[in-house]
C-alpha positions in Angstrom: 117.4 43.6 111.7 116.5 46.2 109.3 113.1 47.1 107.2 114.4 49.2 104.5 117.4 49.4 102.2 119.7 52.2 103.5 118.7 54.1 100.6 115.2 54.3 101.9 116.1 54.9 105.9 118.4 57.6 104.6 115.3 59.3 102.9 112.9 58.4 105.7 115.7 60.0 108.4 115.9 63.1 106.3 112.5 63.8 106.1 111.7 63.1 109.8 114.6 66.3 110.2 112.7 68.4 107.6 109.6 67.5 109.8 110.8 68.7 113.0 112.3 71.8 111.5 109.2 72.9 109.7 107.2 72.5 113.0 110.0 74.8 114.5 110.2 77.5 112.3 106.5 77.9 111.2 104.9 78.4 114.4 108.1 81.4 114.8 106.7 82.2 111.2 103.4 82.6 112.2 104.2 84.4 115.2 106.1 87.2 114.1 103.5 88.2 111.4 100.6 88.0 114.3 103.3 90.4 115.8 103.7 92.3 112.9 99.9 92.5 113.0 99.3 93.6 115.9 101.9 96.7 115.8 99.8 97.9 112.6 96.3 97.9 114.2 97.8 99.2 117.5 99.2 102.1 114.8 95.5 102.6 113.7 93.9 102.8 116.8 96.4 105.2 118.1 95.9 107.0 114.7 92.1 107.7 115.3 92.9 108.1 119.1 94.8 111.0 117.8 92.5 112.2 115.1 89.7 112.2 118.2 91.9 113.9 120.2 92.5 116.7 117.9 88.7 116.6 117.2 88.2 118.0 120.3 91.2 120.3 121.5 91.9 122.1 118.2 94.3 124.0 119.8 96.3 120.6 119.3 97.8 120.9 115.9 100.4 117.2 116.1 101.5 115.1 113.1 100.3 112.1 113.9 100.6 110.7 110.6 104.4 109.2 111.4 104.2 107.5 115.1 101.0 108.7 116.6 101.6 106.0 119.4 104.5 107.7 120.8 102.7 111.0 120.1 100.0 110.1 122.0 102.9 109.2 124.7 103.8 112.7 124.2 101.0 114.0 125.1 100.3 111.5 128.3 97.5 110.2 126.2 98.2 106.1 125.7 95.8 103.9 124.7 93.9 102.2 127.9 94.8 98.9 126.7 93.1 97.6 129.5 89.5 97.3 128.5 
């Protein structure tokens, strides 16, 4: 026994597929620009983790402008990421 004309189960099939794909790839979406995200603030933190660490040892003259993270690496001075 069927409800709808085959036209409208066709169109009522494909949109239940384009449903399950969208809640598939959006939450991938949204996850890799929270990741994105998180790499650029992690770049600014290391940036003024840099800039305070040439603050205070001038004799440390660094680019930092390009990676500071793995400058800070470098120098054996990584963020303490666990505070």
């Amino acid at each position: 026994m069927r409800f709808f004309r085959s036209e409208i189960e066709t169109v009522l099939k494909m949109l239940g597929i384009l449903t399950l794909i969208g809640l598939i790839v959006l939450p991938m979406a949204w996850g890799y620009e929270q990741r994105k995200q998180a790499r650029a603030w992690q770049g600014v933190a290391c940036a003024y983790r840099m800039r305070e660490v040439t603050r205070r040892a001038p004799i440390v003259a660094v680019d930092y402008t390009r990676e500071p993270c793995v400058m800070l690496e470098r120098l054996g001075l990584d963020l303490d990421v666990s505070r």
